[in-house]
C-alpha positions as CSV (number, residue, x, y, z in Angstrom):
1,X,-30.5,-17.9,-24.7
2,X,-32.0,-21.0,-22.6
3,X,-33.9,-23.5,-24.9
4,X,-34.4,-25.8,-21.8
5,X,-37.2,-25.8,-19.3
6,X,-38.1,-22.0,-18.3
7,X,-39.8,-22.8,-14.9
8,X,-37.0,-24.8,-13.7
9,X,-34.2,-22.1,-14.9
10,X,-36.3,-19.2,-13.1
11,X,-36.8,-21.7,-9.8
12,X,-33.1,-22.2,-10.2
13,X,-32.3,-18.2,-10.7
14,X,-34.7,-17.4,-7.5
15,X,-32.7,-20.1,-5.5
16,X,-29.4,-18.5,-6.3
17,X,-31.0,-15.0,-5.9
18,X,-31.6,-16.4,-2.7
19,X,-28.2,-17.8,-1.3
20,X,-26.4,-15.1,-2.6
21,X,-28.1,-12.7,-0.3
22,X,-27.7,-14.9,2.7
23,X,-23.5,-15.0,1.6
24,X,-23.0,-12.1,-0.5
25,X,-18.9,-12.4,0.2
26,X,-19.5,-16.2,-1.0
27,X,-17.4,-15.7,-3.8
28,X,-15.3,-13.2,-3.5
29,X,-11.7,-13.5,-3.6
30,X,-9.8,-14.9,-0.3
31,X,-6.5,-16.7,0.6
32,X,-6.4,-20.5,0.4
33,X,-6.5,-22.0,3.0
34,X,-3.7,-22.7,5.3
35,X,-2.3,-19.6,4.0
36,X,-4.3,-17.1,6.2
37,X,-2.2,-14.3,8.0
38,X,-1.5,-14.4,11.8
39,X,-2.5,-11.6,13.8
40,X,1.1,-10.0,13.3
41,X,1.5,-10.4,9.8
42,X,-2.0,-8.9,9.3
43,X,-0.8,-5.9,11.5
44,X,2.4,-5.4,9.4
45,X,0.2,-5.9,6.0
46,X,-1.5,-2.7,7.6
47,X,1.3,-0.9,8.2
48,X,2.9,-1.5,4.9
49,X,-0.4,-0.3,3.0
50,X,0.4,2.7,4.6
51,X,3.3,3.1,3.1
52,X,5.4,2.5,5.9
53,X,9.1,1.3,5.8
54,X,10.4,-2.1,7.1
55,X,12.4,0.5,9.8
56,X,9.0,2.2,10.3
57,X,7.1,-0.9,11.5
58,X,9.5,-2.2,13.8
59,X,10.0,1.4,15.3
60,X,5.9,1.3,15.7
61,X,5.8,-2.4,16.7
62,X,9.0,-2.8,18.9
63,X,10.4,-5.3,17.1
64,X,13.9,-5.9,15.7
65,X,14.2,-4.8,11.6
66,X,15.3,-9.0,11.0
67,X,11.6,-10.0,12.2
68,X,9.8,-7.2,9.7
69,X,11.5,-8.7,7.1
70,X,10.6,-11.8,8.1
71,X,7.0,-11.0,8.1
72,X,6.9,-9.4,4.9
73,X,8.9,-12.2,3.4
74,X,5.6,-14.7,4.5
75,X,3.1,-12.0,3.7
76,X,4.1,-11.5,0.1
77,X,4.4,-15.8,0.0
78,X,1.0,-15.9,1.2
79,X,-0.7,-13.6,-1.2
80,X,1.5,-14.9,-3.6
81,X,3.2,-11.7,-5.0
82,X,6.6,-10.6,-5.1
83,X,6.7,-7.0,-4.5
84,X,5.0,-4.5,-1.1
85,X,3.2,-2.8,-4.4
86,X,1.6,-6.1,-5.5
87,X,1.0,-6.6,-1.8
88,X,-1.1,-3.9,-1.1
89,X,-3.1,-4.2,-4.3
90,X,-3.7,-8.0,-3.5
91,X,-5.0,-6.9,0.3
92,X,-7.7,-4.8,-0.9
93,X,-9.0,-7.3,-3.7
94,X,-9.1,-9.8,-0.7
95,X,-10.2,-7.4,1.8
96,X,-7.9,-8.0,4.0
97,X,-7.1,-3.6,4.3
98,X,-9.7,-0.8,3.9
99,X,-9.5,0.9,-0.2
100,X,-8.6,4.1,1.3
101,X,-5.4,2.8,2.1
């Protein structure tokens, strides 16, 4: 219930009504920053959404196993979870992977 000034709380509600359609992803959820993901850990983050081993995405990417783990190891830092699991819920809130992953 507003007990303030109705025309100023519906030109306020139109303004917002307004911005959010220009930046509808405005305030959705997203890393902070300086903790983005290169190129290559974004890559891997794909990979290991689909359920793909460590041994798996170095096979695919021609990489040594030691570096996968190293990417995985600074993917689950960055989103700030400690399990592939938690990893792959955490992409999809942040949109970072499709939901049919």
């Amino acid at each position: 219930d507003w007990d303030g000034n109705k025309a100023w709380r519906k030109r306020l509600m139109a303004a917002v009504r307004t911005q959010a359609a220009f930046y509808p992803h405005f305030l959705e959820p997203r890393l902070a920053p300086g903790e983005e993901l290169t190129p290559t850990e974004l890559q891997i983050l794909h990979l290991l959404c689909a359920d793909k081993s460590n041994a798996e995405i170095a096979q695919i990417m021609d990489v040594k196993l030691p570096t996968v783990k190293t990417h995985v190891s600074h993917i689950l830092d960055k989103l700030d979870v400690k399990r592939r699991a938690e990893a792959k819920t955490a992409a999809k809130k942040l949109h970072l992977v499709q939901d049919d992953l």
